[in-house]
N, C-alpha and C positions, 0 to 999 in steps of 0.2 A: 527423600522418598526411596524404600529401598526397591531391591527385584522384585519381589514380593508385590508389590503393587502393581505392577506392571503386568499382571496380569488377570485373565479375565471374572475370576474369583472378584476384584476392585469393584464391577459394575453391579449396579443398586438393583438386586433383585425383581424389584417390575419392571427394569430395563431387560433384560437379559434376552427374553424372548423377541423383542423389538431387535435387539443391536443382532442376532443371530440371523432373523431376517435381513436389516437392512447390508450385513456383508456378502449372503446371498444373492442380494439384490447387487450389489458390486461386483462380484463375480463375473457374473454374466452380462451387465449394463455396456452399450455403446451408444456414445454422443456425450451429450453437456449433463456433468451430473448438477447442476444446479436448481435441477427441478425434481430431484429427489429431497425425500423427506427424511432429515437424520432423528435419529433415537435422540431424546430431550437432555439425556444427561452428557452428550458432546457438545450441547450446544452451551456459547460461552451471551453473559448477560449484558450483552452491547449488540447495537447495528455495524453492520459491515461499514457501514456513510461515517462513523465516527471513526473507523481508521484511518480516513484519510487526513486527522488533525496530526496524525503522526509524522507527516513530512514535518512537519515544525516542531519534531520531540526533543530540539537543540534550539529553541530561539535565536538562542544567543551567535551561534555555528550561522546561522542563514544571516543575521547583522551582521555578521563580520565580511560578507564577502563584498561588499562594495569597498573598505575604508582604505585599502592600499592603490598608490597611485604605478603601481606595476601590476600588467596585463596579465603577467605569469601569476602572479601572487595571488591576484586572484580568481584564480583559474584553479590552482590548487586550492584555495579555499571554499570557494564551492564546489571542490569534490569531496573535501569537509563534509561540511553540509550536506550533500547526498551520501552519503556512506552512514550518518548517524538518523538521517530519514528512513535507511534502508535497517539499520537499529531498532531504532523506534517500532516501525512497522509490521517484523518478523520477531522480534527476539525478547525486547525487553518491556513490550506491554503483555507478554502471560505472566501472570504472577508468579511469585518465587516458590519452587516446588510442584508447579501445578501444569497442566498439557495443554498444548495447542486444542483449543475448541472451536467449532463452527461460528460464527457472528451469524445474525438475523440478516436475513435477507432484506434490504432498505427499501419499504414502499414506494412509490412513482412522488414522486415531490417531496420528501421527508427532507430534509433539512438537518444540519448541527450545525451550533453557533460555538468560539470560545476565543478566549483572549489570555494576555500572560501580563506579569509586571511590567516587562517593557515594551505594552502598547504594539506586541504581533497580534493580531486577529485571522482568525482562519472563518470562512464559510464555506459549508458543504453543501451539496445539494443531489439528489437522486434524478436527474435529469430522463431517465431512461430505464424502465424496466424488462423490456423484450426488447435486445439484449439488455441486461443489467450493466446500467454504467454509472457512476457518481463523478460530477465535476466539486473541484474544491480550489481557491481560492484564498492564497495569505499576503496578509501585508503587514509592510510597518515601515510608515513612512518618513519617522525620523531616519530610517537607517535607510532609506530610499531601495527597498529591495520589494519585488510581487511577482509571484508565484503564481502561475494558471495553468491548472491541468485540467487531467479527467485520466479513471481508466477503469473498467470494465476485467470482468473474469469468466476467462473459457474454462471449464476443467474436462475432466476424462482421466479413467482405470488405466495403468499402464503395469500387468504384475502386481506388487505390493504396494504400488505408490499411486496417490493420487496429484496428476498432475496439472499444473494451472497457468495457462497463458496469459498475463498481464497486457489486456488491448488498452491501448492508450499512451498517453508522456505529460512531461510537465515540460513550462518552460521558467526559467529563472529574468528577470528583469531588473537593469539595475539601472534605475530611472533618473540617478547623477552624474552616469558615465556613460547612457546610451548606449547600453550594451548587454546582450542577451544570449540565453546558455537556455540547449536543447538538449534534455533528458528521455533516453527511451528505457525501457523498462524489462527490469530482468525476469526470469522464468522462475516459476515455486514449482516446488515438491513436496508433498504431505508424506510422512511417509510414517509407521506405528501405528497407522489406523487397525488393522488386524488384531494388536495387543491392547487395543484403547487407549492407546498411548502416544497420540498425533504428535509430532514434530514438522517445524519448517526446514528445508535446504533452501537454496538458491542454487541457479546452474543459468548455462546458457554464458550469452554478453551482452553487456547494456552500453552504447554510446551517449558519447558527452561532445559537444562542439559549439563554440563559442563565436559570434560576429567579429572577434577580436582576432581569431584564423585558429586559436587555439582548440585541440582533440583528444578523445582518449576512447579507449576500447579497455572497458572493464571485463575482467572475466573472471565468472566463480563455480566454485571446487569446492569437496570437501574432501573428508577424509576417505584411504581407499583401505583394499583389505590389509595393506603393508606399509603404507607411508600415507602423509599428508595430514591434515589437521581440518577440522570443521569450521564453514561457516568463513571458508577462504574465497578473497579476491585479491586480484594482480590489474591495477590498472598502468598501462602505459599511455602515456602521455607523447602529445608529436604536435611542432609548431616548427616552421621556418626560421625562426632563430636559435632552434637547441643542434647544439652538434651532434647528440643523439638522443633518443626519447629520455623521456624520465621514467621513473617506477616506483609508484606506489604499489603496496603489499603488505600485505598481511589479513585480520580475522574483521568483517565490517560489525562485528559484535566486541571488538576489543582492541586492543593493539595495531600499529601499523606502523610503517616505515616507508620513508624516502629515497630512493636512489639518484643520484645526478652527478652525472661527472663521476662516477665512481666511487661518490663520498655518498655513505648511508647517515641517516639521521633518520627519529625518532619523528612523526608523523601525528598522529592521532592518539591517543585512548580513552575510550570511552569509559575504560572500568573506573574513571577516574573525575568522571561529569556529574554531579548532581542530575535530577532527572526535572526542570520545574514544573510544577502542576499547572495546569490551565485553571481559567477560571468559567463556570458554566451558572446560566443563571438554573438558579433551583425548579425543580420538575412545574410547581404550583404557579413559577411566572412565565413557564413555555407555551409557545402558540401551539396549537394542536397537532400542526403537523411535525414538531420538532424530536427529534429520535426518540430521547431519554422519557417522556409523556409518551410518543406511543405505543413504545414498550416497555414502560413501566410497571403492567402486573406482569408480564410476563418474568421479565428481571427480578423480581421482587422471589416470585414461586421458584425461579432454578437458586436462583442465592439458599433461598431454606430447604432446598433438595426435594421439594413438591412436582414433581415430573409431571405427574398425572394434570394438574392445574395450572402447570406451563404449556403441555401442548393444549390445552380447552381453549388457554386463551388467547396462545400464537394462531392456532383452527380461526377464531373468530375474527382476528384482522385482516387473516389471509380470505377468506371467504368475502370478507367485506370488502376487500380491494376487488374480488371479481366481479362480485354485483356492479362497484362503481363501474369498471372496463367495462361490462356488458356496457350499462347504461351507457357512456360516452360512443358504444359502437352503434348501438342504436340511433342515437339522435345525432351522429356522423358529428362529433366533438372535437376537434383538436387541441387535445391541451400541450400547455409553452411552460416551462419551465418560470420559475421565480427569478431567480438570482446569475443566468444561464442563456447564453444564445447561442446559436448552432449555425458557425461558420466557416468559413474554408478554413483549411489548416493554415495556408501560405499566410492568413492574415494574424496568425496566432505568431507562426517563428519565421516567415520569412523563405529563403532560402536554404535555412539550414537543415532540413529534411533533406533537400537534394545533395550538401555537400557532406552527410553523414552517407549517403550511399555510395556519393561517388570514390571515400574512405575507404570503405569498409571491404572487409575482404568476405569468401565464404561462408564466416560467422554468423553475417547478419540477415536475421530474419524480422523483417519487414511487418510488427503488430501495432503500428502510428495509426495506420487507416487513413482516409483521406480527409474526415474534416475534423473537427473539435467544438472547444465549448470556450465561449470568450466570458469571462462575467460582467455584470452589468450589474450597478445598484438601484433595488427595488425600489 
């Protein structure tokens, strides 16, 4: 894609006047933009609730972290694992050439199913729409490994960027060693929205702390006006048997290295993983409320650049989701989640929210929240 594209000449003519407005409309906006409405040709033809099968964009990376019988081993291994989830996530699901786009906002119960060759399964679920949160859900139980999170997005205008608080965390479970790994969750920044030209960063710090004593404080960077490189993180690593931390480093979109004992080694790279595809059953055998069926025409009209007959028909799901909410508010409805139940955090990971604070130093900014989502088969 060269410069040339990058600019606003790129946007499809009956967009133009919309996208003009809605930066207008950023300009001046304070609070949560998530209930702003974007120009149709930003928005990308998936729900927001199917990113979250992106923690499992390495199946293979989240099997591997039970099978060594050293604590350290795999401790770095599932920082593996999280670092090619935070891949997946950000980087290497926009296609090749093409910009960071908006995802559809995931209806109050919508749902995504999917599986891989070797028998990981992930379930998502939209538990929560005011605030918008999605719990999800993996497993695979030969490799005795399960995944339960949830997390939610604050955003807001800051200058040129639009930036987004990841509420929520995952925990890791390794159900042949009894033993469990607390993930919280790093900060985004949009930033090209101006040129039509969206990009992810990361910033901020994410902790990692394990029942086994083992910790790590990730921190990510990018590049500045004179040094540094994009799409950098520095995790250190601290446990009472290392004589001093260890240091993972480098790009969580590619490369990485090991420090310990003063001896570097080679770490990770991702530019060098196969990406496996899931497997999703086809739109005609999805229950109605499952992502890819309810936004199917919708997907269907931004795919062949039909703007106009994307938003008619994104208007009309969104419309029909408020009918339903009236209706449940009227007849005082409580609706519960499918696949989803809303419990104290302590009963999700334990202690280890308290010994990530009691860690951490000035960095940490506290977006766990007090309780979570445990899943439960329907």
């Amino acid at each position: 894609m060269t410069t040339s594209d990058n600019t606003l000449e790129s946007i499809p003519a009956d967009q133009q006047g919309s996208f003009s407005s809605f930066l207008k409309t950023l300009a001046s906006f304070t609070g949560d933009l998530s209930s702003l409405t974007c120009p149709s040709f930003l928005l990308a033809p998936i729900s927001l609730l199917e990113y979250s099968s992106f923690w499992a964009d390495q199946p293979g990376l989240l099997c591997e972290v039970g099978k060594s019988d050293n604590a350290e081993q795999r401790f770095y291994a599932a920082i593996k694992w999280f670092v090619s989830s935070l891949n997946g996530s950000f980087s290497s699901r926009v296609p090749k050439g093409e910009w960071e786009k908006k995802p559809f906002n995931p209806i109050l119960g919508e749902q995504f199913h999917c599986k891989w060759d070797d028998n990981t399964r992930i379930v998502c679920e939209q538990v929560s729409h005011h605030p918008p949160v999605s719990g999800f859900y993996i497993e695979n139980k030969e490799a005795g490994v399960i995944v339960n999170g949830h997390d939610g997005q604050k955003t807001r205008f800051s200058g040129t960027q639009m930036l987004v608080d990841q509420i929520g965390y995952c925990t890791l479970k390794l159900t042949q060693r009894d033993e469990t790994y607390l993930f919280t969750l790093p900060f985004v920044s949009v930033n090209g929205i101006w040129y039509a030209a969206p990009y992810v960063e990361l910033y901020g710090t994410s902790f990692v702390h394990s029942t086994s004593g083992f910790s790590a404080s990730i921190e990510y960077t990018t590049k500045g006006w004179i040094s540094g490189e994009i799409h950098h993180f520095k995790a250190t690593i601290s446990h009472e048997s290392l004589t001093s931390p260890t240091i993972i480093e480098g790009q969580w979109t590619g490369k990485s290295t090991i420090t310990k004992n003063k001896k570097t080694e080679s770490f990770l790279d991702l530019t060098t993983l196969e990406k496996p595809q899931p497997y999703v059953r086809p739109v005609e055998e999805q229950d109605e409320l499952e992502s890819r069926k309810i936004w199917r025409k919708v997907s269907q009209a931004l795919k062949l650049g039909d703007y106009a007959t994307a938003s008619i028909e994104k208007s009309l799901i969104e419309n029909q989701q408020r009918a339903l909410r009236k209706e449940r508010e009227e007849k005082k409805e409580k609706w519960t989640p499918k696949y989803f139940a809303s419990v104290s955090g302590e009963d999700i990971y334990g202690d280890l929210r308290k010994n990530i604070i009691e860690k951490a130093d000035s960095k940490f900014i506290d977006t766990m929240g007090e309780g979570g989502w445990m899943f439960k088969e329907a």
